[in-house]
N, C-alpha and C positions, 0 to 999 in steps of 0.2 A: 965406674962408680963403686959406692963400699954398703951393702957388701954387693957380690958378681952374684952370687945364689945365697939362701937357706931354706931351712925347713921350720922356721917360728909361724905361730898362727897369727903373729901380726907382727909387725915390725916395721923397719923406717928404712926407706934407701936416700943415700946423699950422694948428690953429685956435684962435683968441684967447679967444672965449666958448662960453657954453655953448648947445648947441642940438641941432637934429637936421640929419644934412648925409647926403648923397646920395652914394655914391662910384661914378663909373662907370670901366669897365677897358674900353677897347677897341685889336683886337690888327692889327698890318698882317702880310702877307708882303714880301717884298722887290716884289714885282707893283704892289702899291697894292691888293689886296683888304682890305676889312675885314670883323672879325666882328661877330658879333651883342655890343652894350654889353652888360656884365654890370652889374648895380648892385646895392651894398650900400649899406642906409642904418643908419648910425651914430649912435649917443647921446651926445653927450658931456656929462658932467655938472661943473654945477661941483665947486669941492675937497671944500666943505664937505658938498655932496650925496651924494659919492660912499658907499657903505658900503666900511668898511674889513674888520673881520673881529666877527664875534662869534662865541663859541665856547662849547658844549656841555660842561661836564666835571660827573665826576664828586663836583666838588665846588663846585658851582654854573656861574653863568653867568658869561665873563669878553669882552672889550672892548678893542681895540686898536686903534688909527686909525695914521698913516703911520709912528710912529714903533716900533710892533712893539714897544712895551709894554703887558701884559696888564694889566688891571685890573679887580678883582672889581665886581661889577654886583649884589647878592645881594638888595638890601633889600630885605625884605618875603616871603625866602627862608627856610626853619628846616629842621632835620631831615630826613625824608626827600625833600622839595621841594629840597632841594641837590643830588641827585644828577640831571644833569638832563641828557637823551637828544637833546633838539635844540629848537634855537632857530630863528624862522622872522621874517622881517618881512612885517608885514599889506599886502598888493597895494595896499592903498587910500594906503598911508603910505611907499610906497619912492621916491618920488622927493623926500620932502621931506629936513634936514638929520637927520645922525645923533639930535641931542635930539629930534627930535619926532617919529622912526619908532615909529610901531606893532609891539609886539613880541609874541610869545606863545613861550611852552615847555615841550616837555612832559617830565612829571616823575617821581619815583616816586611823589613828591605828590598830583600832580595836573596840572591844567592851569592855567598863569599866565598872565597878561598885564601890558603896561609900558608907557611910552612913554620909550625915549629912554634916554640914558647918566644917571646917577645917578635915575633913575623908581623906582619902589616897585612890587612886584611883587604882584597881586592873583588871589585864586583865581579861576577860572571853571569849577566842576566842573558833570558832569550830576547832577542829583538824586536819580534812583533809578537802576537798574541789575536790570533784568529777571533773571527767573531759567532762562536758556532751556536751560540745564545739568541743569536739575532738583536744585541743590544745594540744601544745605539747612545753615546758613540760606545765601541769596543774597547774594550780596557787596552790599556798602555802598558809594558812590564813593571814601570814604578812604580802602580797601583797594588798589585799584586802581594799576597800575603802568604811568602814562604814556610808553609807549616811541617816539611817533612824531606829528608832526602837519602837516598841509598844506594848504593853501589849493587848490580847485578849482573852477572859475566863482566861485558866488555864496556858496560854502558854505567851511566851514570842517571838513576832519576828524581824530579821534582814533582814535590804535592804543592800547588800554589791555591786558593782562595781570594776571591775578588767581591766584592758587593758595589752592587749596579745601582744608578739612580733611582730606581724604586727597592732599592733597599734589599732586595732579593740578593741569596747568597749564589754565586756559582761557582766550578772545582774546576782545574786544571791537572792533568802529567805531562810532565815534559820529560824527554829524554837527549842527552849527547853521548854522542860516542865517548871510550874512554881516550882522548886523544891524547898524547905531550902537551897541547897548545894549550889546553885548558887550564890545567895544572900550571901555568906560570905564574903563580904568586908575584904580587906586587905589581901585577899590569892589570888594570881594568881594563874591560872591553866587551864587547858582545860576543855570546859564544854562538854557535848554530845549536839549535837548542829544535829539536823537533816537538811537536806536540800533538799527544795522545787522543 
């Protein structure tokens, strides 16, 4: 990178490609003591790597790279899977380019996954849904209303919300492992989905 060192109380470093670099800050008094180097180490990605923005709405999922134009992202989205609470990229797939990131979002739907800007968006629900409410009957997973989901170590989790025949709200977390299997964009199916 340019420059390798100086001594300016502020100044700018540039770097050509893309990599990981080391920044150290160290501080003089007018004496010649110095401090202890502080160091940050830096990401820099290339352009095409970088994520720009993806965006949650109410009326699906939209997509905008440096030029801060929106563009709907939906395929494989209908009905109540349009209205959709937040979109995540998979830890495994964030450092590759925007087309081949690992996507998932959660929905009133359900839970989706994608890969990439124009990808096809594929269910991944849990299968059944315990009845620990004691309702009657016990929600279905197409009831369920996807409000939240995150990646944490190895695991992937869901916030769902459901409202029961009398009208009472109840909460759900689910969790799966972070399997391959899951991650197959473009295949629907039931994932093993435990629940919290």
């Amino acid at each position: 990178h340019t420059p390798s060192s100086g001594t300016a109380s502020a100044g700018t470093l540039n770097w050509g490609t893309a990599g990981v670099y080391t920044v150290q800050l160290t501080v003089t008094d007018g004496t010649g003591l110095l401090s202890t180097p502080a160091r940050l180490e830096m990401i820099i990605l290339d352009r095409d790597q970088a994520t720009w923005s993806w965006l949650a709405t109410s009326s699906g999922v939209y997509y905008s790279n440096d030029t801060i134009t929106w563009v709907a992202e939906n395929s494989g989205l209908s009905g109540a899977s349009l209205v959709v609470h937040k979109v995540v990229i998979d830890p495994a797939t964030q450092d590759l380019p925007d087309n081949s990131k690992a996507l998932w979002a959660a929905t009133n739907g359900g839970i989706y996954t994608t890969v990439g800007t124009a990808g096809t968006w594929a269910q991944k629900n849990p299968g059944t849904v315990g009845n620990d409410w004691s309702d009657s009957p016990a929600p279905v997973p197409g009831s369920l209303n996807f409000k939240d989901i995150s990646f944490a170590g190895p695991r992937l989790f869901a916030l769902a919300n459901w409202q029961n025949g009398s009208a009472a709200w109840r909460s759900w977390l689910f969790y799966t492992d972070n399997a391959a299997n899951i991650r197959t964009a473009g295949t629907a199916g039931t994932v093993d989905w435990t629940e919290v």
